[in-house]
N, C-alpha and C positions, 0 to 999 in steps of 0.2 A: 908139722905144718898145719894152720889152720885153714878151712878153706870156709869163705864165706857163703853165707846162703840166699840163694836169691830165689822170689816167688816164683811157680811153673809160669810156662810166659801164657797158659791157657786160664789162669785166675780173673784178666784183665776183662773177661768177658763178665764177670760177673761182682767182681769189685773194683775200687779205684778209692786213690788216695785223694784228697784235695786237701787246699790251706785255706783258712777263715780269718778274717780279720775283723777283729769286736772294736768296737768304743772303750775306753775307759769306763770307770764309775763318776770320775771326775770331770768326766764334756759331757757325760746324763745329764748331770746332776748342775753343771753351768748353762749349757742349755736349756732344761726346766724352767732353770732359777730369770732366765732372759727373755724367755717369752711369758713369764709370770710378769717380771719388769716393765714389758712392753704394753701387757694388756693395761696392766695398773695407769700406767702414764698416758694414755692412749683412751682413759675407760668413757668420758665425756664425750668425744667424740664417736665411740665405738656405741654408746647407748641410742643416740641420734640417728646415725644408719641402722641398726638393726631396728627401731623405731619406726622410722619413714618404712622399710621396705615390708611394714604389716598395714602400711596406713594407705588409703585408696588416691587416685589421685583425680583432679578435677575437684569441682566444687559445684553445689545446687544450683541449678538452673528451673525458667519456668517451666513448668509441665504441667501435664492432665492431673497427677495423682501423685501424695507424700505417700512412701511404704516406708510403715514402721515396725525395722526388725524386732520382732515380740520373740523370741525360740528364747531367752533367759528375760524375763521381764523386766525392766527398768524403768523405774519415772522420767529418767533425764531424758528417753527417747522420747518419751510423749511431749516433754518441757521440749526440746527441740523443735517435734514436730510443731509444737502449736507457735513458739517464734518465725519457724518458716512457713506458716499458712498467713498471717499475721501479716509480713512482710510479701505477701500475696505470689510466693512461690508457686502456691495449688491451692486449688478449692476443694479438691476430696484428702481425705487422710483415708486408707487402708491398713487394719493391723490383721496381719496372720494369727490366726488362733487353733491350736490342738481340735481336731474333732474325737467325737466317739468314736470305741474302735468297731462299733457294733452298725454305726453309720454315720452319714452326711451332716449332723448337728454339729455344732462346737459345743466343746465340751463347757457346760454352765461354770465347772469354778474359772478357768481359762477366760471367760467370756465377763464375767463377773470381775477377775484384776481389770482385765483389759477395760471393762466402762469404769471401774474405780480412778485407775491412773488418768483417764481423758478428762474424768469430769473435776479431779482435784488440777488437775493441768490448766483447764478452763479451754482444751482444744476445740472443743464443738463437737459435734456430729460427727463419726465414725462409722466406717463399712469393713464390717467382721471378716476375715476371710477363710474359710475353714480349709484347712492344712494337713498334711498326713504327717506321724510322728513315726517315718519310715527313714531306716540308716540308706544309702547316706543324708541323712536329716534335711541340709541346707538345697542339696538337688532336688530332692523329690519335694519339699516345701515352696520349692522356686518351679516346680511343674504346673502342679496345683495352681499356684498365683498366678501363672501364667497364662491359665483355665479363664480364669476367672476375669484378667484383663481382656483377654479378648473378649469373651463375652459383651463385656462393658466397652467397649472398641475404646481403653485407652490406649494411648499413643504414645505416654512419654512419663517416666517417673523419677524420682527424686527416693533415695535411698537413704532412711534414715537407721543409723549401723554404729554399736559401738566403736570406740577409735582404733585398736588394734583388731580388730575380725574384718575392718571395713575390706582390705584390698582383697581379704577373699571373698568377701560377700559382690565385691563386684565384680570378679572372676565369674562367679556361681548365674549371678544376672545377665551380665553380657553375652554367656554360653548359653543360656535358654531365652531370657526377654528380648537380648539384646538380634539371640539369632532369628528370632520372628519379625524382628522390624520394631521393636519398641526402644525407645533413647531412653536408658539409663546414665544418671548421675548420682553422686554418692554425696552425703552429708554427716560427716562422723562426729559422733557424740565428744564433744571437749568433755573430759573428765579432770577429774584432781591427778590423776596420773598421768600425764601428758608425756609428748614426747620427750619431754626434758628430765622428768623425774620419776620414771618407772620401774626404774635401776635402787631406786631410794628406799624400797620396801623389800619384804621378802614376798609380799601377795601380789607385787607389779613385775617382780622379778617372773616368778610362778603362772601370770597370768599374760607377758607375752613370750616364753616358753610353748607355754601350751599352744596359742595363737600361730605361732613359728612351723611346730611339727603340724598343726592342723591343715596351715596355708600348703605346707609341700607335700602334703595327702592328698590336697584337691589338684595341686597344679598337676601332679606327677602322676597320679592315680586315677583319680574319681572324674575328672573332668575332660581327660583323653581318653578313656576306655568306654565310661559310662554316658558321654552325649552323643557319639557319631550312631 
């Protein structure tokens, strides 16, 4: 007679059987293939919301003062700024410029694009604002400026901002200009890459990528820990 064998019943303290239930290879592999499906037919629309939600919202109003975001230099800001002084937005343009790290100057080649871009722009007359190139970059740049508006008792400025960095540049502003009492409004640079065609390149693709993780660095990071 056989007699079967059953584990001591003092095992159960220490092991235990269980059943697992897997997926096929073939609902991975149709699943993959469906949200691949989905994005593809969906991608026009999905470009436009991930677009908009890097882009600032509101539009230039009058103020004391144009701030032109200078932290990557571009003409088009300048070209910007000087259609909305033109169109009698503001009477001052201020552009941030890198100081030395040794002191309170701005740094001459900094200082040097920055009057090259204004005076090929035709914006007029500019007031430098010298800036610390201390991570996190865009807070501590937005300290400084901040310095420096009150100084000049402005009251109200107009943000000139590439088009996909805009919404966190006016995160960055509202948290420090906006918490002093000064009215911030944004005015984002139209580019050739817009929000309809950024999808279209691999350098628009790459450049609101980067945009994307930078915005939920500040939302989630830099701008809760590092303002209170």
């Amino acid at each position: 007679m056989r007699r079967s064998f059953e584990s001591p019943h003092w095992t159960r303290h220490f092991f235990y059987r269980a059943e697992h239930t897997r997926t096929t290879w073939r609902f991975r592999f149709g699943l993959a293939a469906t949200l691949v499906l989905a994005i593809w037919l969906t991608r026009g629309w999905l470009s436009v919301v991930i677009a908009d939600s890097l882009v600032c919202s509101g539009s230039a109003a009058p103020s004391d003062a144009i701030l032109v975001e200078n932290f990557d230099p571009t003409y088009l800001a300048f070209e910007t700024a000087a259609r909305l002084r033109k169109a009698g937005v503001a009477s001052r343009v201020l552009v941030p410029v890198a100081r030395n790290q040794n002191d309170s100057d701005v740094n001459r080649v900094y200082r040097g694009v920055a009057e090259l871009m204004a005076d090929i722009s035709h914006i007029g007359t500019i007031e430098l604002v010298p800036i610390r190139e201390v991570e996190p970059i865009s807070l501590n740049a937005a300290g400084d400026i901040l310095q420096f508006i009150e100084r000049e008792r402005i009251r109200s400025v107009v943000v000139v901002t590439p088009l996909f960095r805009s919404r966190r540049s006016q995160l960055v502003y509202e948290a420090t200009l906006g918490a002093a009492g000064v009215a911030v409004t944004c005015e984002p640079i139209r580019a050739d890459r817009n929000r309809d065609t950024w999808s279209h390149s691999w350098h628009g693709i790459q450049n609101v990528l980067e945009q994307w993780i930078k915005l939920q660095y500040y939302r989630l990071y830099v701008l809760p820990f590092q303002t209170s």
